[in-house]
N, C-alpha and C positions, 0 to 999 in steps of 0.2 A: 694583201698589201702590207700589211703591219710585220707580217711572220717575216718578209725580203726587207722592209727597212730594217727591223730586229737584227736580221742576219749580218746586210751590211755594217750595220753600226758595232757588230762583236768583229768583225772582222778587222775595222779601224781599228779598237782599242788591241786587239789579241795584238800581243807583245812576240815579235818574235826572236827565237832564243839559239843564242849565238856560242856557240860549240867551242870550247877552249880548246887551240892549238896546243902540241905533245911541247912545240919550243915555249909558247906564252908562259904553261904551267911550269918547266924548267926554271925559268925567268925568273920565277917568282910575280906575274905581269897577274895577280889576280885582283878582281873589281874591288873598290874601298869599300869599308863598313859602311853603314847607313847611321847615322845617330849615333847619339853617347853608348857608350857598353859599361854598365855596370861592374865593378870589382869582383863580384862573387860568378861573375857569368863570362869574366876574361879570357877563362881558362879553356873556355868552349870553344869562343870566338875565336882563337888561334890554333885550335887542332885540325879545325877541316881545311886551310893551304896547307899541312903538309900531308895531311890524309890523301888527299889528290894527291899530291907528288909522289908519297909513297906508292897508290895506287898505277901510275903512269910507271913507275921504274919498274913494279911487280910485273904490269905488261909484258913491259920489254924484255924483264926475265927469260918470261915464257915465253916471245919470240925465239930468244937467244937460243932454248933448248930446243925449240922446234926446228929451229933455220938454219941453226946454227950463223958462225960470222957473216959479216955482208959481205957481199963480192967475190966469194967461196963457189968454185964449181962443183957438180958433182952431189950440189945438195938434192933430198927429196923434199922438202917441202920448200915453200917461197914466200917472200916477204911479197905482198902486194897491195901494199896504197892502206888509204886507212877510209873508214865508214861514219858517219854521225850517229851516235847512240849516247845516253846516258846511263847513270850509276845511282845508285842509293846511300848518300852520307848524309847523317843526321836527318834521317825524316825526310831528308831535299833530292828529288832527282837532278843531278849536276850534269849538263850536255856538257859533254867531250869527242875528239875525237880519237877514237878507238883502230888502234893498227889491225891489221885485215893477214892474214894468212893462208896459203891452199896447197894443195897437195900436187903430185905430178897429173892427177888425174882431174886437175880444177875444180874440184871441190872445197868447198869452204871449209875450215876447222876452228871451230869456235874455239876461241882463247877461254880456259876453265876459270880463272883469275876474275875475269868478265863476268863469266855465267854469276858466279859466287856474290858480287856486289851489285847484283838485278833482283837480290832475295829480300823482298820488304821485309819478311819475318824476322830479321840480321837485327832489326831496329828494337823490337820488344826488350829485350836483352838491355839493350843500350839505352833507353830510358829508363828501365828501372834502378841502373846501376846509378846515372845520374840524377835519380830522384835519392839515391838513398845516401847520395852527397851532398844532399841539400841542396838542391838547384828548385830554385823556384817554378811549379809548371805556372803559374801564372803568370811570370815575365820569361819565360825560356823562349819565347820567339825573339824580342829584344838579344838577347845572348848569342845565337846565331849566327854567324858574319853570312851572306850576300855573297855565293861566290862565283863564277863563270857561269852570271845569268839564270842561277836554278830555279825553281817552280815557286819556291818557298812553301811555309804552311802555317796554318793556325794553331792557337794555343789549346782547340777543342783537339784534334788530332794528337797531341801529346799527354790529355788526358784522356783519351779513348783506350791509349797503348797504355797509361800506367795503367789502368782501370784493371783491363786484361790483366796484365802481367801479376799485379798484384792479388790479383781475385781469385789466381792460381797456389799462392802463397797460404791461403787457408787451408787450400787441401793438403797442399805438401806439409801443410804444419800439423792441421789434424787428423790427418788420414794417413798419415807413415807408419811403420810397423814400426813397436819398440821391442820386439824378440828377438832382431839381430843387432840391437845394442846393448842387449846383456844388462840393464840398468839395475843397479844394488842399492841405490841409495838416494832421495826423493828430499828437496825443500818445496813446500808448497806454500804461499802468499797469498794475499789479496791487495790489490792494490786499484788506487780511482782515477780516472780522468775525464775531468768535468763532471757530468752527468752519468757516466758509465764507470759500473765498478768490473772488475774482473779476477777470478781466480789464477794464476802460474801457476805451473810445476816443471821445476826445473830437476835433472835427474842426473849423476855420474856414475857413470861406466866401471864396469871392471877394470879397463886399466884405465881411469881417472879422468877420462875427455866428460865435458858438460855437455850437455843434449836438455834443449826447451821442450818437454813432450807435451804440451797443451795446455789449453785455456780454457777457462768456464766463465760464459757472462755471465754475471750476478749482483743485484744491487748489493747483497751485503753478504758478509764469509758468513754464510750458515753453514747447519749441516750437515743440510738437504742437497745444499750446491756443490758442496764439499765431496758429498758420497755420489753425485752424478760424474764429475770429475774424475773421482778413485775408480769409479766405474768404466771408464771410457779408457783409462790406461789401463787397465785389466784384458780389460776387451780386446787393445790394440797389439799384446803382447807385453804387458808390463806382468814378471811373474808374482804368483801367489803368494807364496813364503818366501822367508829369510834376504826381508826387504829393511832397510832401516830410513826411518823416515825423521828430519830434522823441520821442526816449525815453532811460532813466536807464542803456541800457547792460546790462542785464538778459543772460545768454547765450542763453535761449531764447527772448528777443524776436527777438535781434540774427540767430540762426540761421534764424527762419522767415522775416524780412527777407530776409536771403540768400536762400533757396528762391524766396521770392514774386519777391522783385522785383530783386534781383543788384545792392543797393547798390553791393560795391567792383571790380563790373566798369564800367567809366568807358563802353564802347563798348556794351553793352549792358541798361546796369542802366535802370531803371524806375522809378525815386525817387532821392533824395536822402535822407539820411540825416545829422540832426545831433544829438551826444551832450550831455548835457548834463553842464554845464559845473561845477552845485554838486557832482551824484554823484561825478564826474572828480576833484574837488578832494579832494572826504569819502575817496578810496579813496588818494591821493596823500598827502597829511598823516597820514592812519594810518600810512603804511611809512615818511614821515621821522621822527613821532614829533617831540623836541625842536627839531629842525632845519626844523620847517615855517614857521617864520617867515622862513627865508630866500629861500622859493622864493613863499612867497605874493604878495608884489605885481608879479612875471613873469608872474605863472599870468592871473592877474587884467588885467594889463596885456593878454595876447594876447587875453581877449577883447574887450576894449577898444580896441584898433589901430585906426587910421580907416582903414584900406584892407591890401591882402592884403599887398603888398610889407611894409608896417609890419611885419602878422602874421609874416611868414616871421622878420623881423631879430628880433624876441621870442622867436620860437620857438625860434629857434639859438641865445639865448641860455639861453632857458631849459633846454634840453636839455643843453647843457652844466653849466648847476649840479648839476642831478639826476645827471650821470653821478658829479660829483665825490660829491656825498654821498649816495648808495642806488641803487642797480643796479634792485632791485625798483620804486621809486619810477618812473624811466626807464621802465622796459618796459612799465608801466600807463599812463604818459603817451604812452608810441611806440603802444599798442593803439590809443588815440583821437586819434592825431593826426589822421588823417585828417578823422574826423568832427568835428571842436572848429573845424578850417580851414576849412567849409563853410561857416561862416557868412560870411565874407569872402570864397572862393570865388564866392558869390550877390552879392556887392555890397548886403547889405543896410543901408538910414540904422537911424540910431542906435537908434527908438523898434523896428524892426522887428528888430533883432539883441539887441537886449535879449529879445525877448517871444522867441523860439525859440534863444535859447541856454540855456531851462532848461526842464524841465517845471513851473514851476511852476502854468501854468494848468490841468492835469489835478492837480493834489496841492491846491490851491483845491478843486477841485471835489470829492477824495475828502473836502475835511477838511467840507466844507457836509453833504458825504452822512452824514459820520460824526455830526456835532452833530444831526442829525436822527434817525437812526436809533440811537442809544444808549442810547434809551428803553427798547426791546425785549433784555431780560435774554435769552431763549431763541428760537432761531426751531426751530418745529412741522418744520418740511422743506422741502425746498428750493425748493418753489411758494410757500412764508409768506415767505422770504428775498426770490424773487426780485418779489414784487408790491410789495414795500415799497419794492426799490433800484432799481424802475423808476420807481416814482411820485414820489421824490424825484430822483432823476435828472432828470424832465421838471420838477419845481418849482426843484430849480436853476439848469437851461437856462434857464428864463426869468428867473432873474437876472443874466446873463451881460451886457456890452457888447458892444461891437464893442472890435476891439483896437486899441490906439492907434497910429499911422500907418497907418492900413486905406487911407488915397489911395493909397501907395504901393505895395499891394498889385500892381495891376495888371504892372507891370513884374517883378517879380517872378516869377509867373505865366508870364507869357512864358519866361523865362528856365529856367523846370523845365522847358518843353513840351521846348523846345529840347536841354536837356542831356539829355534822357532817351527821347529818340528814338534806334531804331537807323538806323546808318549815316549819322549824322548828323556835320557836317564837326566841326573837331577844336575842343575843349572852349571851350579860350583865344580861341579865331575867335566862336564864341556869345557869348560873356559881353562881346568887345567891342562887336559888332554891337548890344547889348541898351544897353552902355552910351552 
């Protein structure tokens, strides 16, 4: 007794859904919004009326090429009347009605246009693209317009799809081969959000494009996390040798450097290794305090130098001011001498020693990830954390250029193979040969 009043009573409430006429949609005759529409969600609310209308014209396209003109004798197939069916825009099944076509043999031929917009999986795509425009999934039903009567949906259905689509973005991000991007050259950070820290490495190309090759979660830049990291781009196709690698000087980076690849052994190391140059500065001016304006346009100058000879007469001067005013100052600058000199070491032009005497291409990149992801007050665990900093991760990459003097990448290149090969003749013999 309860299951047939049950029944009747779904039967009152079920709404039944009324099929947009080919003229209504023309018209522009579609049903009103429902409630206020937020500013940021405008832009939604008004692309599904002409999505249907573009869709109704694409129809008729493909009538036109089947049927050819109306009224036409002689044709083989035929226009015949139209069908109730709906479509998939935005999450929403939209009832329309659908033109009908069949051949001389009255059989039906499905319109391909149709088949194509009955594909739920069209949609995954389509939320992630408007989650990574910042559309809110928790008011993205609000956003929505109500249109020729469709099913509508919940806001759990729009996080079901981002969930998906995004939880996809991990693999793509760490599971991609770096062998056929030929990567030469490695910024690696750490950086925190919230409660979660994590390692980047951001990597450029032989011919200059940026590529995100990976993350390491880790509460703090050791350089235990560090060498899991280096390990997992090894792995992936990141090659062995004549690799140059630019970072802020961190000890647990600098330590698993060492392990991996024996930066400050000259005859045997596997990279190059270049400090950069604002961190250098930021830890030097702390220990002179008042006195840092004395040493600032030396500091500056050395990286500046048009060739190494220059660099050394800078640096001997420079050393000498520091010994005179801070011991502590000196010995922070003796830690990195080495690697501040590498950039002139390499003989690199101007545009290409600016771009690798700082990280600032990987702190770009953290600060994009950061304006994206600040939205999110709490992350759930450490899978919600990392779907998000993948997915912005690869939406950033694609913002990326190529980096300015990328032509002269090539010699470059060369010149790591060379310095970073064992038993290879001695340093100063390379770097002329190159030159």
């Amino acid at each position: 007794m309860k299951k047939t009043v049950l029944k009747e009573v779904r039967k009152i409430n079920r709404k039944k859904l009324q099929h947009a006429k080919k003229s209504d949609i023309l018209e522009n005759k579609f049903e009103n919004l429902e409630g206020p529409i937020e500013t940021q969600h405008l832009l939604i609310s008004t692309l599904l009326p002409p999505a249907v209308k573009a869709f109704i014209a694409e129809c008729e396209s493909e009538v036109e090429k089947l049927c050819g003109d109306r009224y036409r004798h002689g044709k083989t197939n035929h226009r015949w009347g139209s069908q109730k069916g709906s479509i998939i825009l935005g999450n929403q099944h939209v009832a329309l009605e659908i033109p009908r076509v069949r051949g001389k043999d009255k059989k039906e031929i499905r319109l391909q246009t149709y088949e194509d917009f009955q594909d739920p999986t069209l949609f995954d795509q389509a939320v992630f693209t408007e989650g990574i425009k910042k559309v809110s999934q928790r008011d993205y039903q609000k956003g929505v317009s109500k249109i020729a009567n469709s099913f509508g949906f919940a806001k759990s259905s729009i996080s079901r799809k981002w969930i998906k689509t995004t939880a996809k973005k991990i693999e793509d991000l760490q599971k991609r081969s770096l062998k056929e991007m030929d990567i030469r050259a490695v910024f690696i950070d750490g950086k925190r959000f919230s409660k979660h820290g994590v390692i980047i490495a951001l990597g450029v190309a032989v011919d200059g494009r940026k590529f995100v090759l990976g993350i390491y979660q880790a509460d703090t830049e050791n350089s235990s996390s560090c060498l899991e990291l280096l390990r997992d781009l090894q792995s992936r196709g990141l090659t062995e040798s004549g690799l140059l690698f630019v970072v802020d000087g961190g000890s647990g980076l600098n330590k698993a450097l060492e392990e991996k690849y024996q930066v400050h052994d000259k005859k045997n190391r596997k990279a190059i290794r270049i400090r950069c140059f604002v961190h250098k500065w930021r830890n030097i001016e702390k220990a002179l305090g008042d006195d840092a304006h004395k040493a600032t346009g030396l500091f500056w100058a050395l990286r500046d130098a048009k060739d190494l000879v220059e660099a050394k007469v800078v640096c001997d001067r420079l050393e000498s001011i520091l010994r005179d005013l801070n011991l502590s100052a000196l010995n922070s600058f003796l830690e990195a001498k080495e690697d501040l000199m590498a950039v002139h070491s390499l003989k690199l032009p101007r545009d290409l020693k600016t771009f690798f005497s700082t990280t600032n291409p990987i702190e770009s990149l953290n600060s994009l990830i950061e304006e994206d992801m600040r939205r999110v007050k709490k992350w759930k665990d450490s899978e919600h954390f990392q779907r998000w900093l993948a997915t912005y991760c690869l939406a950033s990459e694609n913002k990326m250029r190529k980096i300015r003097g990328y032509r002269n990448l090539p010699g470059l290149w060369i010149l790591l193979r060379r310095l970073t090969e064992q038993n290879l003749v001695d340093t100063n013999q390379a770097i002329e040969e190159v030159a």
